[in-house]
N, C-alpha and C positions, 0 to 999 in steps of 0.2 A: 443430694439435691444440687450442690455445686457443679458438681460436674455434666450433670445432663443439662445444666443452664449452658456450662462453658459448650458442652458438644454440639450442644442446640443451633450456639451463636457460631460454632466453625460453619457447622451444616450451612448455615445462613449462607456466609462467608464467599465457600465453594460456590455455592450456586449463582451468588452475583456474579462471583468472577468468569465461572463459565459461561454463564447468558454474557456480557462484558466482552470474553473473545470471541462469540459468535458471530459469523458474518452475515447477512443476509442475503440472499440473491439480489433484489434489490441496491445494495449497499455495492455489491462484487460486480453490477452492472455499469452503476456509474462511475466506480473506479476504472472501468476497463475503458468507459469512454473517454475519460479525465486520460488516461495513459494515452489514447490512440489522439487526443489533441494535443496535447502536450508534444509526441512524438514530432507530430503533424509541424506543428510551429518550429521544433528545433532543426526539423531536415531546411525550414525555408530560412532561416537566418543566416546573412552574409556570413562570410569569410573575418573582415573586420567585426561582428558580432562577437564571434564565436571564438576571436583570436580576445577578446574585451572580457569574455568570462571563463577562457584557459580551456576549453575544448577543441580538441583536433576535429578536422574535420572526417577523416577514421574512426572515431571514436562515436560521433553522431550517427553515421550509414551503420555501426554495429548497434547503436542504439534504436537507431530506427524501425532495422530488420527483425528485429524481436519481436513475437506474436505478442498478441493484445494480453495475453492472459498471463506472461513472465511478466512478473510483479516481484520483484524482490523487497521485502521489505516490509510487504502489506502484510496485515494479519491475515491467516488463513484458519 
């Protein structure tokens, strides 16, 4: 009886966690737009900006040029 209580409660477990990493299209939508502003704002910040928070400005045009959907990071 124990043990189908304890396998019960893993079963549980797994299942939150998987619904937990799922993403939704929804969810993957507005990250992409959050990414493509975000990008947006970083190509327009000055030189003195971007020398204020230790990015090259190299380092921005490679970040910029990156499609919407290179997300490192995000849960997939």
């Amino acid at each position: 009886m124990e043990c189908s209580v304890i396998c019960h409660h893993n079963a549980q477990r797994q299942q939150a966690e998987q619904r937990a990493n799922t993403v939704t299209w929804r969810e993957r939508l507005y990250r992409w737009r959050q990414l493509r502003r975000e990008r947006y704002a970083l190509r327009h910040l000055s030189d003195a900006m971007l020398k204020d928070i230790g990015i090259s400005r190299e380092a921005v045009q490679r970040e910029s040029h990156r499609p919407f959907w290179d997300d490192r990071g995000w849960r997939r």
